[in-house]
BALOBA-1460 file (C-alpha; in Angstrom, 3 decimals):
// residues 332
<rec num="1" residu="x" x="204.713" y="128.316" z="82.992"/>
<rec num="2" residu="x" x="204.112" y="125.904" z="80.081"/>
<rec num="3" residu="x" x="204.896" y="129.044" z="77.949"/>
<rec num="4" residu="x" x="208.278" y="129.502" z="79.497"/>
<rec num="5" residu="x" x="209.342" y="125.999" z="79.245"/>
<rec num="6" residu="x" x="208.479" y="125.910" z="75.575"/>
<rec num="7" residu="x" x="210.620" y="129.263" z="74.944"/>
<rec num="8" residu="x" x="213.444" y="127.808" z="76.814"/>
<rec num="9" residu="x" x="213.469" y="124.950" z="74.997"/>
<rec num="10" residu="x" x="213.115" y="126.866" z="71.295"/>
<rec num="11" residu="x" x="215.910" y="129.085" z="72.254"/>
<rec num="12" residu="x" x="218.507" y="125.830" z="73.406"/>
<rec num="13" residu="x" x="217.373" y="124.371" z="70.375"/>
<rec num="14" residu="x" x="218.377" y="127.795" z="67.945"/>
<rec num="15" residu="x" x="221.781" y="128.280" z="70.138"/>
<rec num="16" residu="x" x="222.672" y="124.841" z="70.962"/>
<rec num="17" residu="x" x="220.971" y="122.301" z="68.716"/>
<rec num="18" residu="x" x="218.312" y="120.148" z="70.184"/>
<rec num="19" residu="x" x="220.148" y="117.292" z="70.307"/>
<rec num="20" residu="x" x="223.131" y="118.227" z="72.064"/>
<rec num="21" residu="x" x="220.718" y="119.091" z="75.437"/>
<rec num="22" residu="x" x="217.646" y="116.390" z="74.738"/>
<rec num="23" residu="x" x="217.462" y="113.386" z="73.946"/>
<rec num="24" residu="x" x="213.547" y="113.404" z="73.247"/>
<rec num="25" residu="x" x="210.061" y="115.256" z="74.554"/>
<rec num="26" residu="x" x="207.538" y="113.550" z="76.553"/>
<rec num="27" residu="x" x="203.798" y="114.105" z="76.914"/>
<rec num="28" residu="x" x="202.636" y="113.876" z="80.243"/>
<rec num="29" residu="x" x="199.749" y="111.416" z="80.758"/>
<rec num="30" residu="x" x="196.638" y="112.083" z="83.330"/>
<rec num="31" residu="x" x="197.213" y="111.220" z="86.847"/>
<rec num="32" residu="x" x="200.865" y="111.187" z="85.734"/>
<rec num="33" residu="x" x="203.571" y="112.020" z="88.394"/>
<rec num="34" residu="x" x="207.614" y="113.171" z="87.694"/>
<rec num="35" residu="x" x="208.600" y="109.947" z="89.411"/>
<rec num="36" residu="x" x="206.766" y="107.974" z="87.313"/>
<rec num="37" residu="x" x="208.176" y="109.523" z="83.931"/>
<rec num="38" residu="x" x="211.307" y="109.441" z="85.356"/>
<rec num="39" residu="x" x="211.452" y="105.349" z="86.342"/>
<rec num="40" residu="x" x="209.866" y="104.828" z="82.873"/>
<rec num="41" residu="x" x="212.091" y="106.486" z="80.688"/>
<rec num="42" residu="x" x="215.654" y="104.991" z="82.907"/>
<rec num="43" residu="x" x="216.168" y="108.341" z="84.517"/>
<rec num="44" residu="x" x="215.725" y="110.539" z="87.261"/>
<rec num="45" residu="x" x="213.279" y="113.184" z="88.206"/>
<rec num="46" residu="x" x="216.532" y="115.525" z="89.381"/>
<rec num="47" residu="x" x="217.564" y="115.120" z="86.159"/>
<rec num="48" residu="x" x="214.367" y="115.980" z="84.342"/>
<rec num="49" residu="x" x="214.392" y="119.331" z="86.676"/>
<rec num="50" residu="x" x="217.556" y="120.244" z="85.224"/>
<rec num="51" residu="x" x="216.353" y="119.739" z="82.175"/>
<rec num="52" residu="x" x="213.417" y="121.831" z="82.661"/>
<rec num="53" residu="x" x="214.260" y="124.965" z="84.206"/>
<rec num="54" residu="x" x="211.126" y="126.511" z="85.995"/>
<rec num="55" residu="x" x="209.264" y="123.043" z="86.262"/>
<rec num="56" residu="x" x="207.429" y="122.317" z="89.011"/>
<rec num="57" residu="x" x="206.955" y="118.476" z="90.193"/>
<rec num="58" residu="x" x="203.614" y="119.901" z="91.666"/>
<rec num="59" residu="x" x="202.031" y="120.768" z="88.726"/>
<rec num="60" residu="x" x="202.135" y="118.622" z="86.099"/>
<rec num="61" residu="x" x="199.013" y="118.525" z="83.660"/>
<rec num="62" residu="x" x="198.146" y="116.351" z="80.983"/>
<rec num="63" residu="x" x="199.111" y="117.498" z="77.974"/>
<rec num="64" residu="x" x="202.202" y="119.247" z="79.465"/>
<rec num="65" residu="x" x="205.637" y="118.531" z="77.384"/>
<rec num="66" residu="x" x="208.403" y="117.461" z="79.241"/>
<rec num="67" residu="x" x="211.870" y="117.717" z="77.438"/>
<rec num="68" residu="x" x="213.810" y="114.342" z="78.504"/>
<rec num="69" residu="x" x="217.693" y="114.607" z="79.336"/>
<rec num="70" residu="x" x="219.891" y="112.850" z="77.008"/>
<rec num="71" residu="x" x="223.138" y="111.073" z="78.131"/>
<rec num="72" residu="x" x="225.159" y="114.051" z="77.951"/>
<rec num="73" residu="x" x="222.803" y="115.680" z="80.336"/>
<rec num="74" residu="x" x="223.474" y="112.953" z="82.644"/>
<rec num="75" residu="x" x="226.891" y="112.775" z="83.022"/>
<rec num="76" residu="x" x="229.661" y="114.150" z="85.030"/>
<rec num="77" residu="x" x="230.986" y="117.684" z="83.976"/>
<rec num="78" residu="x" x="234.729" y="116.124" z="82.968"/>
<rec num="79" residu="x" x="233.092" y="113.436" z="80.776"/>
<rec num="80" residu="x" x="231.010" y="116.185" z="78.731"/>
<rec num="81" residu="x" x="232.956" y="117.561" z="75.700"/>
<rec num="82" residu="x" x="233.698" y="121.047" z="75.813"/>
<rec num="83" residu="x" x="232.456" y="121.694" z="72.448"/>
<rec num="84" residu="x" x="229.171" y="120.657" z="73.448"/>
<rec num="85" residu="x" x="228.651" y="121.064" z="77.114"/>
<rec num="86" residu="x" x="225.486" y="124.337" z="77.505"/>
<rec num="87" residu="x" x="227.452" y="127.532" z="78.820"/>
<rec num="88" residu="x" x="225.401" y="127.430" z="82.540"/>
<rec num="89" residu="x" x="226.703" y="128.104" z="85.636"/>
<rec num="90" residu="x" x="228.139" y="125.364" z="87.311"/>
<rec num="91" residu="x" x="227.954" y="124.632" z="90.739"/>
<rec num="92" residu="x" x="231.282" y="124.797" z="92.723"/>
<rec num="93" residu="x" x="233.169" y="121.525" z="93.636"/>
<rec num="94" residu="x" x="233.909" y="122.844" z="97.001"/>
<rec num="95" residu="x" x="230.571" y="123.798" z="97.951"/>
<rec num="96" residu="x" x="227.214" y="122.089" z="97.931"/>
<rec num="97" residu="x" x="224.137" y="122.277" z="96.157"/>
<rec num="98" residu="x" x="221.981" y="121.906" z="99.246"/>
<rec num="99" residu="x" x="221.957" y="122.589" z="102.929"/>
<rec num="100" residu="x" x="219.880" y="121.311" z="105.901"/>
<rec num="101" residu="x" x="217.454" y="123.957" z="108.155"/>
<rec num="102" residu="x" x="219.118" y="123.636" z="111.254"/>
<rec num="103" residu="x" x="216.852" y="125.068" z="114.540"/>
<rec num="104" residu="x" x="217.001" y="128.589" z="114.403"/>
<rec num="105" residu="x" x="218.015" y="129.013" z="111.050"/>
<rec num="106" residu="x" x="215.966" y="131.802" z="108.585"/>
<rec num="107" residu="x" x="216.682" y="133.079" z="105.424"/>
<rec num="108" residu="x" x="218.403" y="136.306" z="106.241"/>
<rec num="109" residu="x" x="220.611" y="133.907" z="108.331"/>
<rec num="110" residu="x" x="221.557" y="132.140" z="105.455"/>
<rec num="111" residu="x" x="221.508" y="134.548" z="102.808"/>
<rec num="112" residu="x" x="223.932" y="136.426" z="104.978"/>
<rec num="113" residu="x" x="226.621" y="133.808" z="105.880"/>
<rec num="114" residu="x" x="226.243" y="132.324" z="102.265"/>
<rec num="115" residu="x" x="226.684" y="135.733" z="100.419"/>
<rec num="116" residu="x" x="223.205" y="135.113" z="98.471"/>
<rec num="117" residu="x" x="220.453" y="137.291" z="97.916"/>
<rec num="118" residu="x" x="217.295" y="136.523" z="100.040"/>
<rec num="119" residu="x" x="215.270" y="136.663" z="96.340"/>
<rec num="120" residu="x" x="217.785" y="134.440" z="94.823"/>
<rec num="121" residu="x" x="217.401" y="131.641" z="97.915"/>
<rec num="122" residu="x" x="213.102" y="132.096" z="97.657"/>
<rec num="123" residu="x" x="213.677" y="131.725" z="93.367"/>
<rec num="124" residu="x" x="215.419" y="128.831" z="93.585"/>
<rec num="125" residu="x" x="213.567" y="126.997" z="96.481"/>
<rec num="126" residu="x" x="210.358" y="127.993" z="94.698"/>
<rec num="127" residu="x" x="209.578" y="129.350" z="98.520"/>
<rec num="128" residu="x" x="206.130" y="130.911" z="99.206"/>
<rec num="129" residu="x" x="206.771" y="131.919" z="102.293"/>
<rec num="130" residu="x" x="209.730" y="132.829" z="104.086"/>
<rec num="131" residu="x" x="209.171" y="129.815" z="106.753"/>
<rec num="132" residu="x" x="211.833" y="127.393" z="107.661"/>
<rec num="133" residu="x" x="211.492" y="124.079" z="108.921"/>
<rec num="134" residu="x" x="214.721" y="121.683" z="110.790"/>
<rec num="135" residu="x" x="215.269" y="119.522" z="108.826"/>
<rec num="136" residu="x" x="213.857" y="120.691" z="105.159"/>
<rec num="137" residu="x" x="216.865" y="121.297" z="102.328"/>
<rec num="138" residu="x" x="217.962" y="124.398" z="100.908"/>
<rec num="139" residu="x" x="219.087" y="124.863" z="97.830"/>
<rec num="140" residu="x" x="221.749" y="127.057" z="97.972"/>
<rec num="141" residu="x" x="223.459" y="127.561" z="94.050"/>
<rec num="142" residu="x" x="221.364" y="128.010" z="90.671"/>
<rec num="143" residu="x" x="220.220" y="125.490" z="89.221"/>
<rec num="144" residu="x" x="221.473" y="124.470" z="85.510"/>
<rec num="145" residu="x" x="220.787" y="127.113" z="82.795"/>
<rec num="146" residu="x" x="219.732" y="130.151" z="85.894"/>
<rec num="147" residu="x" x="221.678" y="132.738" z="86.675"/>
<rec num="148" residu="x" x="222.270" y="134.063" z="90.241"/>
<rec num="149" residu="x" x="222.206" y="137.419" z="91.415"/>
<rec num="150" residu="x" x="225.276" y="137.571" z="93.819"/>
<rec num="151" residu="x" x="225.449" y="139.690" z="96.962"/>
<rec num="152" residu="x" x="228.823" y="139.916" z="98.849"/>
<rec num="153" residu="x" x="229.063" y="138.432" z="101.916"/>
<rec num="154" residu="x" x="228.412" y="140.676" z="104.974"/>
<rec num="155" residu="x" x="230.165" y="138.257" z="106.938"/>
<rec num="156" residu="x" x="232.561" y="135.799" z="107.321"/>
<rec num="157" residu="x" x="230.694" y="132.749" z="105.600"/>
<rec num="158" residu="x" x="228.828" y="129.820" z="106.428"/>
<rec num="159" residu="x" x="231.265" y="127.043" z="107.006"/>
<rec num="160" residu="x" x="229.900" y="123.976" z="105.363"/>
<rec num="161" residu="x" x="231.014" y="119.913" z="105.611"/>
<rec num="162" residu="x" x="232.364" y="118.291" z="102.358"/>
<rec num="163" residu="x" x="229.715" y="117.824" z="99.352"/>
<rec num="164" residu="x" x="230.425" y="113.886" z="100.152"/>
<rec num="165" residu="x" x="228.929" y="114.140" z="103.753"/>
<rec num="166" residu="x" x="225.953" y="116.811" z="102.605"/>
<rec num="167" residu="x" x="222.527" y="115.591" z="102.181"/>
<rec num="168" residu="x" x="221.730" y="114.786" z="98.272"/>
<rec num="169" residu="x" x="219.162" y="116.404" z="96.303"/>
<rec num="170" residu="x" x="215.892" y="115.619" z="97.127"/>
<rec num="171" residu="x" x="213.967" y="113.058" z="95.043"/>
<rec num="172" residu="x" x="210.649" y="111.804" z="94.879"/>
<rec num="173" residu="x" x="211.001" y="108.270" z="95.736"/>
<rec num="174" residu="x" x="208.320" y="105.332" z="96.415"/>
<rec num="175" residu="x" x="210.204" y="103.113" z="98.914"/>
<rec num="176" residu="x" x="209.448" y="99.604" z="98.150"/>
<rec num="177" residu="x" x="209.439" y="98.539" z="101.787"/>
<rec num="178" residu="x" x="206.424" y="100.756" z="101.844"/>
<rec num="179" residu="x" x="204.973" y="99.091" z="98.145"/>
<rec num="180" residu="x" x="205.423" y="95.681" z="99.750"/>
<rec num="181" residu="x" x="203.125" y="96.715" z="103.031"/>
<rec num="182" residu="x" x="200.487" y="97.883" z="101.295"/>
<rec num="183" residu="x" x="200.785" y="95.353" z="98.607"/>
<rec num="184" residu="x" x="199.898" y="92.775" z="101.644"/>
<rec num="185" residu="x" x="196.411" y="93.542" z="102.224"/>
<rec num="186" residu="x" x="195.368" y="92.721" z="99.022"/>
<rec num="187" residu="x" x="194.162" y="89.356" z="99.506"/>
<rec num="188" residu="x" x="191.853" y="90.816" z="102.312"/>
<rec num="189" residu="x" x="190.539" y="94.037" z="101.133"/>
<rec num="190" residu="x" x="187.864" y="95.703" z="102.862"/>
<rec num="191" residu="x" x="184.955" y="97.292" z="100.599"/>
<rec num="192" residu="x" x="186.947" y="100.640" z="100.748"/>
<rec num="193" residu="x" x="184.947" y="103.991" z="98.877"/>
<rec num="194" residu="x" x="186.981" y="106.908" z="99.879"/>
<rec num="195" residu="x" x="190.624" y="108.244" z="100.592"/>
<rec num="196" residu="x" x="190.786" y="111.012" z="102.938"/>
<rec num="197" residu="x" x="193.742" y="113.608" z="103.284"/>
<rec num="198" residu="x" x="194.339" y="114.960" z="107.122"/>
<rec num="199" residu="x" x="196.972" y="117.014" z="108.393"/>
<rec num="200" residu="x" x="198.200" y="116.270" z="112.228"/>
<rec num="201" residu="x" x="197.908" y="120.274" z="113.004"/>
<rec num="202" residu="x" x="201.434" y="119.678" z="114.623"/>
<rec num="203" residu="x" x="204.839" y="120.660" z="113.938"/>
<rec num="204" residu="x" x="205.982" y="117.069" z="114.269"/>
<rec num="205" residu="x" x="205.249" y="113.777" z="114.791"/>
<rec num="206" residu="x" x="204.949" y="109.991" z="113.208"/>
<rec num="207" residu="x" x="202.929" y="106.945" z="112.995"/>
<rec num="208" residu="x" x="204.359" y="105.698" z="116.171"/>
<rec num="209" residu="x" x="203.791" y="108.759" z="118.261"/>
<rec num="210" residu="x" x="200.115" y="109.168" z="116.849"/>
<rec num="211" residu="x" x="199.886" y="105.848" z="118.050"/>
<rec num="212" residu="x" x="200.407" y="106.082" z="121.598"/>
<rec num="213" residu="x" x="198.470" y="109.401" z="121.590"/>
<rec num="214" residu="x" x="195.330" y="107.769" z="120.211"/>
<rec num="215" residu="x" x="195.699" y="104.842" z="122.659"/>
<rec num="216" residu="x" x="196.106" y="106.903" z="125.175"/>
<rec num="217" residu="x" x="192.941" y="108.804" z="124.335"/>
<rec num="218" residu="x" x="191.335" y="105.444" z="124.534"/>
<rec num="219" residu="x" x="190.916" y="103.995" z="120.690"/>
<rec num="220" residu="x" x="191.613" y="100.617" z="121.226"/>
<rec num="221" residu="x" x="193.013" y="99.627" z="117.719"/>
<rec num="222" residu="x" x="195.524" y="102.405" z="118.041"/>
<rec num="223" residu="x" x="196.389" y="105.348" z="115.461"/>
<rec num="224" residu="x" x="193.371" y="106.597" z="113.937"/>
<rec num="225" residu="x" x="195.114" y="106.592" z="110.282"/>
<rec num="226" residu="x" x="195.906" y="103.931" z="107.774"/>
<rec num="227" residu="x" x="198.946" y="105.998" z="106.400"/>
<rec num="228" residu="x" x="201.049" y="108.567" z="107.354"/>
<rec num="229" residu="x" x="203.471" y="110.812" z="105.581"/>
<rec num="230" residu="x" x="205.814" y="112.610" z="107.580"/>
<rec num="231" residu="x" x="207.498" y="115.954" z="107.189"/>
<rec num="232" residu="x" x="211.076" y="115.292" z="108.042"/>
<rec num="233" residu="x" x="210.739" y="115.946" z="111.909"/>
<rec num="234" residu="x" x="210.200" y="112.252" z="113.101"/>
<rec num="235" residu="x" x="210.088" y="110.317" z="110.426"/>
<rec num="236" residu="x" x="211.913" y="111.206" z="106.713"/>
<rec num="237" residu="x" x="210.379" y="114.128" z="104.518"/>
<rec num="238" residu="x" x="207.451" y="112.713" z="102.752"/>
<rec num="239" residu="x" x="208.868" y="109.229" z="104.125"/>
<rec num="240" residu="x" x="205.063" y="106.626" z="103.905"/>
<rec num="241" residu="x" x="204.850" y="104.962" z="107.169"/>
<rec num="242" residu="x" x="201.689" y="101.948" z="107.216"/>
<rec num="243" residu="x" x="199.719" y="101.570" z="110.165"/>
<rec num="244" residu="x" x="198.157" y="98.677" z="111.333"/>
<rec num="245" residu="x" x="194.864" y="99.365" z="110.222"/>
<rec num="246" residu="x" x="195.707" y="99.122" z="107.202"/>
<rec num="247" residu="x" x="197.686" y="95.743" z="107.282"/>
<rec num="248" residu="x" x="194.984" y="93.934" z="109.375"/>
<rec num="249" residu="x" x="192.387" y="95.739" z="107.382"/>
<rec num="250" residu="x" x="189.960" y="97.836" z="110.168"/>
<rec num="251" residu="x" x="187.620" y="100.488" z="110.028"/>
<rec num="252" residu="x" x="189.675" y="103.975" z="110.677"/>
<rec num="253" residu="x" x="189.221" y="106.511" z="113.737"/>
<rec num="254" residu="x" x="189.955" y="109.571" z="111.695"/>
<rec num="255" residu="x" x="186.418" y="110.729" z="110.628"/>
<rec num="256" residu="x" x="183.192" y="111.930" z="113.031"/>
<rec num="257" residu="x" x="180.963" y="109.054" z="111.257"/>
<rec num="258" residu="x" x="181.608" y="105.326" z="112.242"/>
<rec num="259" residu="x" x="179.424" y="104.269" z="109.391"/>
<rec num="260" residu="x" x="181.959" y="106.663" z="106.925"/>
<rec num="261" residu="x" x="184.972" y="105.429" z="109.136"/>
<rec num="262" residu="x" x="184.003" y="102.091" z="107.648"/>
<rec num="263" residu="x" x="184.657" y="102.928" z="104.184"/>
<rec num="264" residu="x" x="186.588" y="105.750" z="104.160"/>
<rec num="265" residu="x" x="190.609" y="105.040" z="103.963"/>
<rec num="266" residu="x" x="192.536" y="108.102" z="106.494"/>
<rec num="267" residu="x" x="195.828" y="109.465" z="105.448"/>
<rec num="268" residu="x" x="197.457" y="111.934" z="107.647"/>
<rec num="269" residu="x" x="200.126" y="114.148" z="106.333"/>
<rec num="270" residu="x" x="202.775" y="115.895" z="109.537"/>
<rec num="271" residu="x" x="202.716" y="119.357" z="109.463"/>
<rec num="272" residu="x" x="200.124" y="122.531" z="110.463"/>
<rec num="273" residu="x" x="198.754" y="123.586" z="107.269"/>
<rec num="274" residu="x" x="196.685" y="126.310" z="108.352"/>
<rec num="275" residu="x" x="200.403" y="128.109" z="108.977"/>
<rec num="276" residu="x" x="202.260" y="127.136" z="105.998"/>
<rec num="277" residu="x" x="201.773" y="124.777" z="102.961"/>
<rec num="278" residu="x" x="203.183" y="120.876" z="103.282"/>
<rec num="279" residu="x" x="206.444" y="120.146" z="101.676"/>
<rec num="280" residu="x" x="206.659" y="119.438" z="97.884"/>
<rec num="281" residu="x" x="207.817" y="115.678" z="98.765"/>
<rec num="282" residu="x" x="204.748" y="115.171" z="101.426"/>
<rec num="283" residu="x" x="202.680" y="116.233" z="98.163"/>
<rec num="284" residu="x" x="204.561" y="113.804" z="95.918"/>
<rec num="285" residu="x" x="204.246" y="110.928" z="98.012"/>
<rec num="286" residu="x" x="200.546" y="111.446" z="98.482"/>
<rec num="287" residu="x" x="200.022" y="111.660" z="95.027"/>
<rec num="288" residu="x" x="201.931" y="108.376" z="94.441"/>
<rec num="289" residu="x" x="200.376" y="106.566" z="97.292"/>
<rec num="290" residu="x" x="196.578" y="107.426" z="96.505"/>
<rec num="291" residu="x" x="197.296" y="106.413" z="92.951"/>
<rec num="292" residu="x" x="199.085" y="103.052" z="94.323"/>
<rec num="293" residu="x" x="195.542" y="102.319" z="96.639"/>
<rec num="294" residu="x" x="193.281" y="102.713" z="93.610"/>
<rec num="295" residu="x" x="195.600" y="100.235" z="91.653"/>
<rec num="296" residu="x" x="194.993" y="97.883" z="94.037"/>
<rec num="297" residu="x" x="191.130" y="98.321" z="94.141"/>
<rec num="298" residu="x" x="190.369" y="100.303" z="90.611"/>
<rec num="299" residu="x" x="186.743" y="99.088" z="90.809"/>
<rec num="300" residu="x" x="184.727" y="100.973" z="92.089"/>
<rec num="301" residu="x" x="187.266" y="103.690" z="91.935"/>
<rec num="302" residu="x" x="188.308" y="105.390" z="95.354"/>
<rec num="303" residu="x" x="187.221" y="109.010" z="95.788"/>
<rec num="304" residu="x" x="189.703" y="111.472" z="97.011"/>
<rec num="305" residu="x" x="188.192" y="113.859" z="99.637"/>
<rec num="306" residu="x" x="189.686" y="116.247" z="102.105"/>
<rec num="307" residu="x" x="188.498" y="115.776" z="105.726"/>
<rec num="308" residu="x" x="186.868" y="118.967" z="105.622"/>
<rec num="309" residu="x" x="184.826" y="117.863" z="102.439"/>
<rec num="310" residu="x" x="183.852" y="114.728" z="104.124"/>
<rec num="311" residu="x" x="183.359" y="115.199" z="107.902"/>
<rec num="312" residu="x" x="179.886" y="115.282" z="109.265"/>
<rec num="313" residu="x" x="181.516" y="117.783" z="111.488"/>
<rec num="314" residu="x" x="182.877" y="121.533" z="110.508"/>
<rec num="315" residu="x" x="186.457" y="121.236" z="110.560"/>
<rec num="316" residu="x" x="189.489" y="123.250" z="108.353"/>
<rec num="317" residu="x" x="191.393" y="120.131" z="108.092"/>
<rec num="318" residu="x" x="193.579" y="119.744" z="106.114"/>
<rec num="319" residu="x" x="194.165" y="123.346" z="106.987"/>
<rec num="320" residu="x" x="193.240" y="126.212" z="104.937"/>
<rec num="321" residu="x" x="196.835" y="126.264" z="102.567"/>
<rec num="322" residu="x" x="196.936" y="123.081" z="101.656"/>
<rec num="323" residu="x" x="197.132" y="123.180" z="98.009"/>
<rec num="324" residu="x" x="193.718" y="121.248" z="97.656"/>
<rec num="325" residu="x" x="193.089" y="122.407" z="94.238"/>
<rec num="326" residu="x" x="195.733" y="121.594" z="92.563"/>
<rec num="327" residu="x" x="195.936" y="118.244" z="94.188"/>
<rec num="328" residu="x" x="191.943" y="117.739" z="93.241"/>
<rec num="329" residu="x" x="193.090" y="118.780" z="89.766"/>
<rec num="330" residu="x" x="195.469" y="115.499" z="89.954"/>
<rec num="331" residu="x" x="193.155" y="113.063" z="91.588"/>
<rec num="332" residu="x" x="189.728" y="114.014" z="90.753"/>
């Protein structure tokens, strides 16, 4: 991968001129995420996917080069001069980038009312499985500097809103709100040691359903988690919802241990991972909220486990395709 991205970039910089498409390369730091790079350098992490063709957010390494977009990368089609605007296919005016999974939708669904290739729809969704989930987007035209492979529609096609009323491309975003939360425990910290990843083993669900399930299974302080990130079902895709043991600062339920339940910080990810693998932007905002815990206690430094790796119990959690080492490659 780091190969490809260093062609690509030789080859824009024999046709094209390197500074006509980038502005500058970056190195990426340990522990570094997209989002980060992307709020330091006054940009956005769409942007630096654009300007990276074949990136993935997922996984970044230190030591990987990231090319930067320049201004003219940035702006609007009509404001880049002809001369110097990169011959790529541009995406229609008409039609949108992206379209939401409706229930019942597939990808022979939508390769066949869209008029695009089932290959084409996996390649550009960097898809590893053909699973659909209400809710997730769809990228549905090549991104900048990739050409499609067209197939003719079969049918009459998919009739789609405006590109003003479709959803926008996804980006990997810390809400504040959510900074600000976690921010206010840290007068009253507890002696935390370790950060542990669950998944609910459920399609759906958020903090406030966990909630009243827990309750209702008798745990008197409520959801079992601290955190949890939800897959666009209940709550937003990778959207960080705080429970209240973390604001007032309890012991968690999520472990078999009391005496690790003490110590041990739970974060539960939506989703059935022993099915399919969580979304990219569950992944993202895990990332960016274990490193935003360990800011606020870096000493001792809190150790990432998976509930399986942890649990005095055998369990698969966090289900057996969860990308675990490529996340432990990140956090470790």
């Amino acid at each position: 991968m780091r190969l490809a991205r260093t062609l690509w970039t030789a080859l824009n910089t024999l046709l094209f001129g390197s500074s006509l498409l980038f502005a500058a390369s970056y190195t990426v730091q340990k522990g570094e995420t997209l989002y980060q790079i992307a709020k330091s350098h006054d940009t956005s992490v769409e942007a630096i996917v654009r300007a990276n063709p074949g990136l993935n957010p997922q996984r970044l390494h230190a030591g990987d080069i990231v090319q930067l977009p320049s201004a003219k990368t940035l702006s609007s089609p009509s404001s880049t001069p002809a001369s110097t605007a990169p011959s790529s296919p541009k995406p229609s005016s008409t039609k949108p980038e992206w379209v939401k999974i409706k229930k019942g939708d597939s990808l022979a669904k939508i390769s066949r009312e869209c008029g695009i290739s089932i290959e084409n729809l996996r390649k550009w969704n960097s898809l590893r499985s053909d699973t659909l989930h209400p809710g997730d987007l769809l990228r549905i035209q090549p991104p900048a500097g990739t050409v499609a492979k067209t197939t003719p529609p079969k049918s009459k096609p998919l009739t789609l809103p405006p590109a003003s009323s479709t959803p926008s491309a996804p980006k990997l975003v810390f809400v504040p709100p959510v900074k600000a939360q976690i921010d206010s425990a840290k007068n009253d910290l507890r002696d935390w040691e370790y950060i542990v990843v669950h998944h609910s083993g459920t399609s759906g669900g958020n903090a406030r359903i966990f909630d009243a399930y827990h309750k209702e299974r008798g745990m008197e302080n409520g959801m079992a988690y601290h955190f949890v990130i939800g897959n666009g079902s209940d709550s937003g895709d990778g959207q960080i919802e705080v429970g209240q043991r973390w604001i007032k600062q309890i012991q968690g339920g999520h472990l078999a241990s009391e005496s690790l339940n003490e110590i041990a910080i739970g974060i539960c990810l939506v989703g059935d991972f022993s099915h399919h693998q969580p979304d990219p932007r569950q992944t993202a905002a895990l990332i960016e909220l274990v490193q935003t815990l360990r800011q606020l206690q870096p000493s001792p430094r809190l150790k990432f486990r998976l509930h399986r790796e942890i649990n005095t119990k055998p369990t698969e959690c966090p289900g057996k395709l969860f990308p675990a080492a490529s996340i432990h490659e990140i956090l470790d």
